[in-house]
C-alpha positions in Angstrom: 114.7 84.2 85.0 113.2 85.1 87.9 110.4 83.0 89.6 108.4 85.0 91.4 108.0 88.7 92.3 108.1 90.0 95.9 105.9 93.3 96.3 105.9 95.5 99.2 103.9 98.9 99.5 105.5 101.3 101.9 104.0 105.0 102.2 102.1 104.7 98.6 105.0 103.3 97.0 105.3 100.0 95.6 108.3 98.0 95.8 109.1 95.1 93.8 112.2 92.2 94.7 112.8 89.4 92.3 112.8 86.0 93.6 115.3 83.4 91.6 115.7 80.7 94.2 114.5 79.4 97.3 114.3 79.6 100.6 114.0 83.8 100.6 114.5 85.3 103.7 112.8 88.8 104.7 113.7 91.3 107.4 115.5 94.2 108.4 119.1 92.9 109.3 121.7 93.4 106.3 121.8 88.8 105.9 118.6 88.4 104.5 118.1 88.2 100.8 115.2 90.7 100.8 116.2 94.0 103.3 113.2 96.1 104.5 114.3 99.4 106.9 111.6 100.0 108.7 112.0 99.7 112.9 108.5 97.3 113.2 110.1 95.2 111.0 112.1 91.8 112.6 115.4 91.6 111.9 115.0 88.1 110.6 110.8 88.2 110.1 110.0 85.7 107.2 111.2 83.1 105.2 109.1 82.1 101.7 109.9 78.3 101.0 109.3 75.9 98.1 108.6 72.1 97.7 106.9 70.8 95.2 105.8 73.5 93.2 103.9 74.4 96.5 104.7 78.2 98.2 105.1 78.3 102.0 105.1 81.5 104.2 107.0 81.0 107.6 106.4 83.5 109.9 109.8 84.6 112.2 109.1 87.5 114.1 107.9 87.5 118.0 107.3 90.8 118.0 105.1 92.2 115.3 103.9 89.1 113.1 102.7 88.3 110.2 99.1 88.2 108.8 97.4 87.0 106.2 94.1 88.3 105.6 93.4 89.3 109.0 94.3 86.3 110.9 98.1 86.4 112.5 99.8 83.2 111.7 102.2 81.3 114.3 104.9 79.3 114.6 103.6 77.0 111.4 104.4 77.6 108.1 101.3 78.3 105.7 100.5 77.1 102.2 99.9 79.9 99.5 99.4 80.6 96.3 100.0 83.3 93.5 98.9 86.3 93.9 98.3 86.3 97.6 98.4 89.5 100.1 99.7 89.6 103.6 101.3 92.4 105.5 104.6 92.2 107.6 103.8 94.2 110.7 102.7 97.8 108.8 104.2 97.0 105.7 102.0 95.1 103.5 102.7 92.7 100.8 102.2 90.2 97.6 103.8 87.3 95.9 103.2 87.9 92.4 103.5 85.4 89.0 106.4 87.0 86.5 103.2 86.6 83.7 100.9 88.1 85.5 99.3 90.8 83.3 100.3 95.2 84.1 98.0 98.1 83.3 97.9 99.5 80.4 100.7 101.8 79.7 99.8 105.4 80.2 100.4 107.6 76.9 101.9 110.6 77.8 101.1 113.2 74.1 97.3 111.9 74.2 95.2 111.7 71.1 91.4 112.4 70.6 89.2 114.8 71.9 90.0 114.5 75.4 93.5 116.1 74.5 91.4 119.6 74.4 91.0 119.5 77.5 94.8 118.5 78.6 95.5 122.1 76.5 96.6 124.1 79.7 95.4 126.9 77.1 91.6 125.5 76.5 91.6 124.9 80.3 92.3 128.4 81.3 89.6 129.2 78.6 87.3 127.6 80.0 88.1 128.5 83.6 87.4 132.1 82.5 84.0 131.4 80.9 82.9 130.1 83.8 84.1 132.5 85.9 82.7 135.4 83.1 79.2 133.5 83.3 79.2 133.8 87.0 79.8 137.6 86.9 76.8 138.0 83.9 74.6 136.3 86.1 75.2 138.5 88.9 74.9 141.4 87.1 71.5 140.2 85.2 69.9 139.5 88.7 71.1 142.9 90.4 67.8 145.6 90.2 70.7 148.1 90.5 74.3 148.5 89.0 77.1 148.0 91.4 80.8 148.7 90.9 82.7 145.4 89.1 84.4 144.8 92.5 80.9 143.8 94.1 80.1 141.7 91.4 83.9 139.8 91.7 83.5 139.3 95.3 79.9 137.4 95.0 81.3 134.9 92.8 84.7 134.2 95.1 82.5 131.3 96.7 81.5 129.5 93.6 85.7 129.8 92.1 86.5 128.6 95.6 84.1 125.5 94.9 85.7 125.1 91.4 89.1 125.0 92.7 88.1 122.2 95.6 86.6 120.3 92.7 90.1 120.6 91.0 91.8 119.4 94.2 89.4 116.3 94.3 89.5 115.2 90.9 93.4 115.2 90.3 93.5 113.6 93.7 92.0 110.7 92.2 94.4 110.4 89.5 97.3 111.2 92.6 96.3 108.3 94.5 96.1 106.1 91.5 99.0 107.0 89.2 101.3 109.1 91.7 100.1 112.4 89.2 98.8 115.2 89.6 96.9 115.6 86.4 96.1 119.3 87.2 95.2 120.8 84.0 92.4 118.3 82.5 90.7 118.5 86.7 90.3 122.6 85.8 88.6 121.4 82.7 86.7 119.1 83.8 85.6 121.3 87.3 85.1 124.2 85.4 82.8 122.2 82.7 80.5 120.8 85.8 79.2 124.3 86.4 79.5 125.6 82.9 77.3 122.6 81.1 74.1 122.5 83.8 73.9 126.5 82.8 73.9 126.1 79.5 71.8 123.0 79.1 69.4 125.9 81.4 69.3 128.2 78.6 68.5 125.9 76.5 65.7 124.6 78.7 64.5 128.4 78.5 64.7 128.7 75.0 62.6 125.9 74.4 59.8 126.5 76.9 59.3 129.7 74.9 59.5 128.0 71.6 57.1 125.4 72.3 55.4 126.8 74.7 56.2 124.1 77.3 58.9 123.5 79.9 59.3 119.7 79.3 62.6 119.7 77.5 63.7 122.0 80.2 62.9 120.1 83.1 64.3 117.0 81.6 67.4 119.3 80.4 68.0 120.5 83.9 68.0 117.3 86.2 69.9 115.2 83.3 72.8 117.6 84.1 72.7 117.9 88.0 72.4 114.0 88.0 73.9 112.2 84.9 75.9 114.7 83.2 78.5 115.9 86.0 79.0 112.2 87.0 79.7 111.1 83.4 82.5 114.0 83.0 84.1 113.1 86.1 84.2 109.5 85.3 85.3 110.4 81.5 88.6 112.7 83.5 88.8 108.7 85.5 88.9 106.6 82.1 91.2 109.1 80.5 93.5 110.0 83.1 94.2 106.3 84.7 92.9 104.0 81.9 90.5 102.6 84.2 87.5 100.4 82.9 83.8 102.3 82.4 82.1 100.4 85.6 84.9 101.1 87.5 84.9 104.7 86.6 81.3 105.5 87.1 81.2 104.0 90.6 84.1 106.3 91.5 82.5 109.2 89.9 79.1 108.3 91.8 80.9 107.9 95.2 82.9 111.3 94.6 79.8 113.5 93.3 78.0 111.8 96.3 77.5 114.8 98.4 76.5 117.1 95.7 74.2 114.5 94.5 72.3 114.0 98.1 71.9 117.7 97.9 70.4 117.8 94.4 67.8 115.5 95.7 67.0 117.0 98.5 66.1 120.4 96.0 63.4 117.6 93.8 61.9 116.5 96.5 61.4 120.1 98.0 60.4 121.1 94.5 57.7 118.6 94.4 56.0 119.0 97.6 55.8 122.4 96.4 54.6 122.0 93.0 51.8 119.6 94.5 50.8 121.9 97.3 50.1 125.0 94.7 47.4 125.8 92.0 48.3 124.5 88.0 50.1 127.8 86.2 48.4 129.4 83.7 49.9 128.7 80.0 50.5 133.0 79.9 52.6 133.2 82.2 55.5 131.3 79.9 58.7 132.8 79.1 58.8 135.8 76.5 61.4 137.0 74.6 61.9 139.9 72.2 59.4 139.2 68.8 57.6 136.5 70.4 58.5 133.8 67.6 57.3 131.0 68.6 55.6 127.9 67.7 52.4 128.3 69.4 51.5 131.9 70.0 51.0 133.4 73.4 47.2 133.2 74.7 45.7 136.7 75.0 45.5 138.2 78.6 41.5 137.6 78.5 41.9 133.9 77.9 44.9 134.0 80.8 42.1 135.3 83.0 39.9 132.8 82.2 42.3 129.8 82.8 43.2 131.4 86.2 39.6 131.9 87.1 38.7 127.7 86.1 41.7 127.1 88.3 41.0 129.1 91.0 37.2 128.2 90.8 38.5 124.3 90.3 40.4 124.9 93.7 37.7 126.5 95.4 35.2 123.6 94.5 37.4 121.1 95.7 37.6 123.0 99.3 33.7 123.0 99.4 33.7 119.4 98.6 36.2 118.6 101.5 34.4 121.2 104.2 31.2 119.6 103.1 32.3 116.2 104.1 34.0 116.9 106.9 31.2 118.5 107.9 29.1 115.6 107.4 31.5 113.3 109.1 31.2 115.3 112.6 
């Protein structure tokens, strides 16, 4: 059985030599008991030693060394111990344990919900919902009706975004599994700009049922900031069996950008909302019937809210002229 396990990662791909006795010796000429091709490697460039249940590392090359950490060692051997990293010239490396625990085994047919979105058929579904909602929403804000064409090239930009969220996403599950998991990244893409319109709708809906836009403000940042996040780190935990804190601090790092650009929109939204007069309770959403839980003020008493806040901003200039006034 072996003793130990020799790992080297060259290019992405991991390497793994089984050590059964000792001294090993490591470099490029065809004598040594681990072979590595690659020219910045020594022909004879290491040699792994044991006494005493004690691992040594004895560096043999003069021309492009051996470090561990980032300090080059020399001409004396070091003591090290299991799992340790160090790199041979641009090749780097570990001495593993043979016990030492592997991830968990990645489960090729899925099961659970998730596996709807591995469905290259729900994927394309949803792919063209999003892309259908797009061209409703351009049509519903056009005054006047264009040709289908127009309203397909307005949306090219936001299925070019989808598809550079597709590329990200299964990149991260490239660099961690060597696969591209294509088909749950168009899910999960097309979901980040299906679920913040939706959860806007409902936001709509409700500030004409209750008369309020609470719900709907709440609705609308808890998708831009927690809800696109949490799918990408869900696509993370599925797709590489990574732990939840792991996952989220990916999905937060990736989503970065977009997420310093969502704040820059509150902040703007709150300098504005502070620098402008309250808005009359009328001027609320309506929709067809007007069922509702609290029914929609008459246009006198709208008239009379707008007049107290007008009259409440007009005071408050007064007051401030007036003291300024007193001041010089």
């Amino acid at each position: 059985m072996a003793e130990l396990i020799f790992e080297t990662i060259q290019r992405g791909v991991h390497h793994y030599h089984k050590i059964d006795s000792f001294p090993v010796t490591v470099g490029r000429a065809f004598d040594n008991d681990v072979i590595l091709q690659d020219v910045t490697i020594s022909p004879h460039h290491l040699v792994i030693e044991k006494e005493d249940d004690k691992l040594y590392l004895r560096n043999l090359s003069t021309e492009n060394g051996t470090k561990i950490g980032r300090k080059k060692m020399g001409e004396e051997r070091v003591e090290v111990d299991t799992p340790t990293n160090f790199q041979l010239s641009t090749i780097k490396a570990r001495l593993l344990a043979t016990d030492m625990p592997v991830e968990n085994t990645h489960i090729k047919d899925c099961t659970g919900f998730f596996c709807i979105f591995s469905n290259p058929l729900w994927a394309i579904a949803l792919l063209a919902t999003t892309i259908a909602l797009f061209v409703y929403e351009r049509y519903a804000n056009t005054p006047v009706t264009k040709e289908i064409f127009y309203y397909l090239n307005t949306i090219l930009p936001s299925v070019w975004i989808i598809l550079g969220i597709t590329v990200v996403i299964s990149g991260i599950s490239r660099l961690a599994t060597h696969r591209w998991e294509i088909v749950p990244a168009i899910s999960i893409a097309s979901l980040i700009f299906l679920l913040p319109q939706l959860f806007e709708y409902v936001g709509q809906f409700s500030a004409y049922l209750f008369t309020n836009d609470t719900l709907g403000v709440y609705l609308k940042y808890a998708s831009k900031f927690v809800v696109i996040p949490a799918l990408i780190a869900v696509f993370i935990v599925k797709t590489i069996n990574s732990k939840w804190m792991p996952a989220a601090g990916i999905a937060v790092l990736v989503y970065s950008p977009f997420l310093a650009y969502q704040v820059l929109i509150l902040i703007d939204e709150l300098s504005l909302k502070s620098g402008f007069s309250e808005v009359p309770s009328y001027s609320q959403t309506l929709l067809p019937g007007d069922k509702r839980l609290n029914a929609t003020i008459s246009l006198e008493q709208f008239i009379k809210e707008a007049e107290r806040a007008t009259s409440n901003d007009v005071e408050k200039m007064l007051v401030e002229a007036k003291k300024k006034e007193q001041e010089s």
